[in-house]
Structures are given as C-alpha cells and as structure tokens.
C-alpha distance (Angstrom), angle and dihedral (degrees) to the residues before:
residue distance angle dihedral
X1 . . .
X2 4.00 . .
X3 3.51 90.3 .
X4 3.85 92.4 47.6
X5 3.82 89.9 46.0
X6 4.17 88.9 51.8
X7 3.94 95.4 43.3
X8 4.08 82.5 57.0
X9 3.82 94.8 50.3
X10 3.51 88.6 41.9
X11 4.11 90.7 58.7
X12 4.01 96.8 30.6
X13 4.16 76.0 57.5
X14 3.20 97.8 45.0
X15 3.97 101.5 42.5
X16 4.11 86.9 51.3
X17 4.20 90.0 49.7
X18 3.80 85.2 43.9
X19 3.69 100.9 43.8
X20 3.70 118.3 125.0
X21 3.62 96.0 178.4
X22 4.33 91.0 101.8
X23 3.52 133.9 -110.6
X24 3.77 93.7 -60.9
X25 4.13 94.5 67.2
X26 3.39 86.2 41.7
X27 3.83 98.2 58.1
X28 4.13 88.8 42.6
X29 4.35 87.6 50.1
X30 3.87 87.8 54.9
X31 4.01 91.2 42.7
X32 3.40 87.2 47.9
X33 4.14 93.6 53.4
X34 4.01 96.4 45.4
X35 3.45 92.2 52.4
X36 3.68 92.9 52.8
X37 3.89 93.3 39.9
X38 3.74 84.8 53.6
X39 4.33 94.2 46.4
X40 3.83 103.6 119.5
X41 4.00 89.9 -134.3
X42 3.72 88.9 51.0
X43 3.93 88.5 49.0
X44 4.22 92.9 49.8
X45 3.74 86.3 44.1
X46 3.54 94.6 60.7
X47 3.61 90.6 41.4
X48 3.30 98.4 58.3
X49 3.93 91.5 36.1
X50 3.81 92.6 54.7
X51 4.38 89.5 44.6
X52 3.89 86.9 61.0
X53 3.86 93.6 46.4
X54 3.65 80.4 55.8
X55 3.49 92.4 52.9
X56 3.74 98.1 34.5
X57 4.30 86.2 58.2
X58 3.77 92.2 42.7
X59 3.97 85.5 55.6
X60 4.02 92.9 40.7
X61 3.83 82.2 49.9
X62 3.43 104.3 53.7
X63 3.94 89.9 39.6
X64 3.65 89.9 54.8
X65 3.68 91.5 42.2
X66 4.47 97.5 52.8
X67 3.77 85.0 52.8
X68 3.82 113.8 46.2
X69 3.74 84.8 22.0
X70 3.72 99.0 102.6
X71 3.84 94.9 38.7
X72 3.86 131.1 89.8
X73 3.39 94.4 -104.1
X74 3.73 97.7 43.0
X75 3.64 77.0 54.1
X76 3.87 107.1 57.1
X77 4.57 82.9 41.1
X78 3.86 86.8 59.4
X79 3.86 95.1 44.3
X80 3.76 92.6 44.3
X81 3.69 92.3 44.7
X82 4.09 93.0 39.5
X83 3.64 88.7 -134.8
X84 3.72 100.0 178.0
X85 3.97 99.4 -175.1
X86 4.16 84.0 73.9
X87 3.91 87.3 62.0
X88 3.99 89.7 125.9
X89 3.97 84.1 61.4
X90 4.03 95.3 46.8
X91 4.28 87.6 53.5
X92 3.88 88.7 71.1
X93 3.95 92.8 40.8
X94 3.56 124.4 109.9
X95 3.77 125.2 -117.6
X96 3.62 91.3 -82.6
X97 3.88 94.0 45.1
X98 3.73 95.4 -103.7
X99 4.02 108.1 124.0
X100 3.39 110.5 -116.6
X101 4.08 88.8 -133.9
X102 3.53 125.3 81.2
X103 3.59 121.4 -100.7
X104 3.77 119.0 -98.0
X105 3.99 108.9 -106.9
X106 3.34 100.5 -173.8
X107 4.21 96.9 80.6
C-alpha cells in the first residue's frame, strides 16, 4: 500500500513537472490537489493512517527490541537510543554500555 501510495505521488509529480498543457492546467492541477488535501475524509484518513504507523513502529520496535535485546549489538542500539524500558539489559552492561557477555549467535 505505501509503496502504491508513493509510485502515485511520484507520477501525479511527475505529470504536473511534465505538463505541457500551459500555465492554465497547471493552476487547475494544483486547485485540484488543495482541495483534496483539505477534504475532511481525506484529513481523518490520514489521521487514522498515520495513528497505525504509530502503532505498527511501536510493535516493529518492541519486536526488534525482545530479540537483539540481550545481544551486544542490541546493546550499543539501546545505549545510543537511551531506551530506558531495556533497563534489565543495561544492569549487566559494562561501564561503557557494552555487556560484558558475549552475544548469543545462535538467533
């Protein structure tokens, strides 16, 4: 779908850049674009779109986060990121954040 969505952007963009039609179709292709970007339904869609990204990263995150988590590398992301829900993982880290274990291989 977000590739779909980009690919559409990407020739809407494109066809406007590209036009040859004159000023006047240019003016009635941007007319045409602010009143859909300001269309209430377009407006909630995106809302609700962009609140599931939201969710959809937090869920990626966390994923991401239970399974490289206890590694080194999971390790130096959390430090760098100061990601303090992974607090049980910093406790066995070294003074520079590192764990003093070796990471797991078999993952």
């Amino acid at each position: 779908m977000r590739n779909r969505l980009i690919f559409l952007t990407g020739v809407g963009i494109g066809y406007v850049l590209g036009a040859r039609a004159g000023r006047q179709r240019y003016e009635q292709l941007v007319r045409a674009g602010r009143k859909l970007k300001e269309n209430s339904t377009i407006q909630e869609t995106a809302g609700i779109l962009q609140a599931q990204a939201g969710e959809l990263i937090t869920t990626a995150k966390d994923t991401v986060t239970d399974k490289i988590g206890h590694t080194t590398w999971g390790a130096k992301v959390s430090n760098y990121l100061g990601d303090d829900s992974r607090s049980e993982h910093r406790a066995q880290a070294g003074s520079n954040g590192i764990p003093a274990t070796t990471p797991r291989t078999d993952l």
